[in-house]
C-alpha positions in Angstrom: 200.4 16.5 50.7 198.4 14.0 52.5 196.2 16.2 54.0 195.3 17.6 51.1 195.1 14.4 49.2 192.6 13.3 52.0 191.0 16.6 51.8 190.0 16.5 48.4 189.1 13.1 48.6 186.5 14.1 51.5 185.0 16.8 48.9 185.1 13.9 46.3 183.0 11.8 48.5 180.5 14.2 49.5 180.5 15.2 46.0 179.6 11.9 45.2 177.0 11.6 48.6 175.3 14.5 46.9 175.6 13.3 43.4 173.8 9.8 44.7 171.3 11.7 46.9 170.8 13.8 43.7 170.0 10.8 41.7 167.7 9.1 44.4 165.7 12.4 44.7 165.5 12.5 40.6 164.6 9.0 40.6 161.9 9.7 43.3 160.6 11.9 41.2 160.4 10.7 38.4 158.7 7.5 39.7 156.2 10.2 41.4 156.1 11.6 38.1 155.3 8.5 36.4 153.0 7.6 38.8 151.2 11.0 38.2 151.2 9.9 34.7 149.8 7.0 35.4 147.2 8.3 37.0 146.6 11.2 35.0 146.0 8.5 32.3 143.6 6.3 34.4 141.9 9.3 35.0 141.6 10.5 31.1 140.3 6.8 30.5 137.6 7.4 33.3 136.7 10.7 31.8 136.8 8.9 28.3 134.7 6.2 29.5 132.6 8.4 31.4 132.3 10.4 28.6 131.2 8.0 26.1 129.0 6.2 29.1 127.0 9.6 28.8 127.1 9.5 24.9 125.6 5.7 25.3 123.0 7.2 27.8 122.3 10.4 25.8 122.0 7.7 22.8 119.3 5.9 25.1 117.6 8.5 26.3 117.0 10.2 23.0 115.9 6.5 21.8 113.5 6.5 24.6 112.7 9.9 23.8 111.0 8.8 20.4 109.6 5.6 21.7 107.5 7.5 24.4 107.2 10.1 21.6 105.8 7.5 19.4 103.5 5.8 22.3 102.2 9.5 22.8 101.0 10.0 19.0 99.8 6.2 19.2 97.9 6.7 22.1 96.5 10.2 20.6 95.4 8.1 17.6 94.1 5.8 19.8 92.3 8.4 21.7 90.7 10.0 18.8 89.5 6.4 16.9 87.9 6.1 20.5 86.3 9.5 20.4 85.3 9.1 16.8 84.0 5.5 17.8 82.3 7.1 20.5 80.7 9.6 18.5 79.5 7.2 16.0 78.2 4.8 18.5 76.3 7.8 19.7 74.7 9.3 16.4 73.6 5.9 15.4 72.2 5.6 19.4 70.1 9.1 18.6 69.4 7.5 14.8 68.1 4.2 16.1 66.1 5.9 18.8 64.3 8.4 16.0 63.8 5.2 14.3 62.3 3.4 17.0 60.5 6.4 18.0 59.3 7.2 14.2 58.4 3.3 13.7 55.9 3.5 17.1 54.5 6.8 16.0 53.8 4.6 12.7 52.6 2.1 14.6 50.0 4.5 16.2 49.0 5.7 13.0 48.4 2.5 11.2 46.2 1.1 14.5 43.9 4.7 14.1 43.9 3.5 10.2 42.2 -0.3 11.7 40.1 1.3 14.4 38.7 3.8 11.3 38.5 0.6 9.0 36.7 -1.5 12.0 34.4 1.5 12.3 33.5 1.9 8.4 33.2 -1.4 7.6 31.7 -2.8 10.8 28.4 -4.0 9.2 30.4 -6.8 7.3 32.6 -7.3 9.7 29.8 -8.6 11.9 28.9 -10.7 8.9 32.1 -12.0 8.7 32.7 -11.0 5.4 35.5 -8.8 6.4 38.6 -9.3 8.6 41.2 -6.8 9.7 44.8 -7.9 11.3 47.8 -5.7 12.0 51.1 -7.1 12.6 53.0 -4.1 14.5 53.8 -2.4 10.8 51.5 -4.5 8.2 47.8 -4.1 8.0 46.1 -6.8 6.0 41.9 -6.6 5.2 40.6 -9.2 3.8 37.5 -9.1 1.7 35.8 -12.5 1.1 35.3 -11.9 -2.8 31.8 -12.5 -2.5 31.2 -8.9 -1.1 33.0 -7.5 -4.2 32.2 -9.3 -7.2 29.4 -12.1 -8.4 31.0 -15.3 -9.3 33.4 -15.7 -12.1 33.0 -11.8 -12.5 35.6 -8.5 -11.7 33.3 -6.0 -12.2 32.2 -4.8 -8.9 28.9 -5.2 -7.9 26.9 -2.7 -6.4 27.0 -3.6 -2.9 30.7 -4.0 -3.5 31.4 -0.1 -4.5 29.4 0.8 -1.3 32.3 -0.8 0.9 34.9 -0.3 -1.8 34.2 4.0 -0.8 34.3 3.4 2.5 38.0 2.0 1.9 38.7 4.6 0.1 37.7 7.1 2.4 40.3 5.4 5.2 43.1 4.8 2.6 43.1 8.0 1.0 44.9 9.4 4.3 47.3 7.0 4.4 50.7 8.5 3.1 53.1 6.7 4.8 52.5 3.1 3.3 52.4 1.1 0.3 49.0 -0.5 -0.3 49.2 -3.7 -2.6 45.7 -5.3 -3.4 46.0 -8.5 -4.2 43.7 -11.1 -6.0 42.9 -14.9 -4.8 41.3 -17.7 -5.7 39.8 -20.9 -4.8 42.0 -24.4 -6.8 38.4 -24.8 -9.0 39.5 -24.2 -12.6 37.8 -21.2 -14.6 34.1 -22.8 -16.1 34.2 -23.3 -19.8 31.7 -20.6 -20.0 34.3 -18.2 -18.6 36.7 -18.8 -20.4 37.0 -16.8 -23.2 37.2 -13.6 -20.7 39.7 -15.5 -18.1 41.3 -18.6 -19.4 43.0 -19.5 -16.0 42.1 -18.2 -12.4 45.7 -16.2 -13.1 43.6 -14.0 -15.1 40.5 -13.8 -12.9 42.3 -12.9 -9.6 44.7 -10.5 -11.4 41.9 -8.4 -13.0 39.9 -8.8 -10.1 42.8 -6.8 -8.4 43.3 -4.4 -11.0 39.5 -3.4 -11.3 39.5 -2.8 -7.7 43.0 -0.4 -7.9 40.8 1.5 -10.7 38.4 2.0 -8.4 40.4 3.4 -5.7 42.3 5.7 -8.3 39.5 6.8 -10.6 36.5 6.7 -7.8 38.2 7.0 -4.6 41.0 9.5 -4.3 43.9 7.3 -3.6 47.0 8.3 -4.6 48.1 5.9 -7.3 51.8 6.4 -6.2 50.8 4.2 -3.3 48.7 1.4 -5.1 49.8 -1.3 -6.5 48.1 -4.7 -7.7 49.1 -8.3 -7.8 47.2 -11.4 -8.6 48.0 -15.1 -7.0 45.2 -17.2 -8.6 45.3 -20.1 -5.9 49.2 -20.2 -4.6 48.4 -18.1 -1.2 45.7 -20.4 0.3 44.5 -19.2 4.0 42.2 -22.4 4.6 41.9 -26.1 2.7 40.5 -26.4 -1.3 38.8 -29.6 0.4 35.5 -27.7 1.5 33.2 -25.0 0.0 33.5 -23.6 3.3 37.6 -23.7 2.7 37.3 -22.2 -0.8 34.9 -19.7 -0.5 37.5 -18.4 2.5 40.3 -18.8 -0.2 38.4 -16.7 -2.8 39.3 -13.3 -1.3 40.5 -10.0 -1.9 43.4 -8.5 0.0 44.3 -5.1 0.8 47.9 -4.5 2.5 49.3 -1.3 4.0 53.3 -2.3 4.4 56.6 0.5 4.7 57.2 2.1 1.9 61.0 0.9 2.4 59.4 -2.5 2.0 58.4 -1.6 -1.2 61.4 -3.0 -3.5 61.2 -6.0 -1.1 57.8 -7.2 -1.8 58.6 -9.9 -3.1 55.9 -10.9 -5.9 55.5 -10.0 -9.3 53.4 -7.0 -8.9 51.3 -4.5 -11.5 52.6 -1.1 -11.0 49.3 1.3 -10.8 52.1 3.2 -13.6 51.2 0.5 -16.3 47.4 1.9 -15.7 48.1 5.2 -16.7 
């Protein structure tokens, strides 16, 4: 009986040994399993993290993405109001040069118009009765009104057609230029005498101007498109009221060749040659 007792108690105990080493080896691995767990779950958090990292970057990128698409069409707007700038800059360049090449050929044309002027009117230029200036794209003659009319008069005198045709015969080219004649005076109010034809020198230096338009209409061929007359009485002095010398310089008829785009510029109160219709 002992031996058996001692028998099964030996079977117990292994039993148990096994049981135990059962139990450690389960417990073993579940704590490897746990730990497997664990790091199965540290790993899905990297993934996750990972994951939404690239989300965040793809996020970026594609905010980059428009940015640099945005820089692109700014700097192809950019590019173009450059070109176009460019291209402006460059048909006003080619304009300005036509210009500057139209206003010297003008230039030229308007010194031929002098040296034909000197040329035709050189007798009374020696005589001093005449004078002839260009400013680049003005030309002024000036007639002292003694060649043109007898005092207190605006008829033109004989003499005075004589140059008056040879004007004509210069001016009559000219196409390219308004041509204003204006009327002066000397300060000496109109004589008593006079004045039932002129009552002020306003009158005088106004027809004075007209009657020499006429002419250069009716006598001379000028285009009257071209012509225009003003008169100034004695507001445009060119030497002192204080001498004869001074007044008989002041008492003067003035042709002037000026643009035509000067035309609504001109400043004075002029007679239309369309009012002599």
């Amino acid at each position: 009986g002992t031996a058996s007792a001692q028998g099964e108690i030996a079977t117990l105990q292994k039993r148990a040994a096994e049981l135990e080493a059962n139990a450690a080896r389960i417990a073993k691995e579940r704590e490897q399993l746990r730990q497997e767990q664990s790091q199965l779950a540290a790993t899905l958090e990297q993934e996750r993290q990972r994951l939404k990292a690239g989300e965040a970057e793809k996020a970026r990128l594609a905010r980059e993405h428009e940015q640099l698409q945005q820089q692109q069409s700014q700097l192809t707007a950019s590019l173009e109001q450059e070109r176009q700038r460019l291209k402006a800059e460059e048909a006003d360049k080619a304009r300005l040069e036509q210009e500057r090449l139209a206003k010297e050929e003008e230039i030229k044309r308007l010194t031929r118009t002098q040296e034909e002027l000197s040329k035709s009117l050189q007798d009374e230029i020696a005589k001093g009765n005449i004078t002839i200036q260009q400013v680049r794209d003005r030309l002024t003659i000036n007639m002292v009104d003694r060649v043109l009319f007898d005092s207190g008069q605006a008829q033109v005198k004989p003499a005075g057609i004589k140059v008056l045709k040879q004007v004509a015969d210069v001016l009559k080219t000219v196409t390219d230029k308004q041509i204003r004649i204006e009327g002066h005076t000397d300060n000496v109010p109109i004589s008593s005498k006079l004045q039932d034809r002129f009552k002020t020198n306003w009158e005088l230096s106004t027809a004075r101007a007209t009657t020499v338009v006429r002419y250069l209409i009716d006598q001379g061929g000028v285009d009257r498109q071209y012509l225009s007359a003003v008169g100034y009485a004695d507001t445009h002095p060119i030497a002192s009221n204080d001498s004869e010398e001074g007044r008989s310089s002041n008492r003067r008829i003035e042709i002037v060749l000026y643009p035509k785009d000067l035309k609504q510029i001109a400043g004075q109160v002029e007679t239309s040659t369309a009012a002599l219709k």
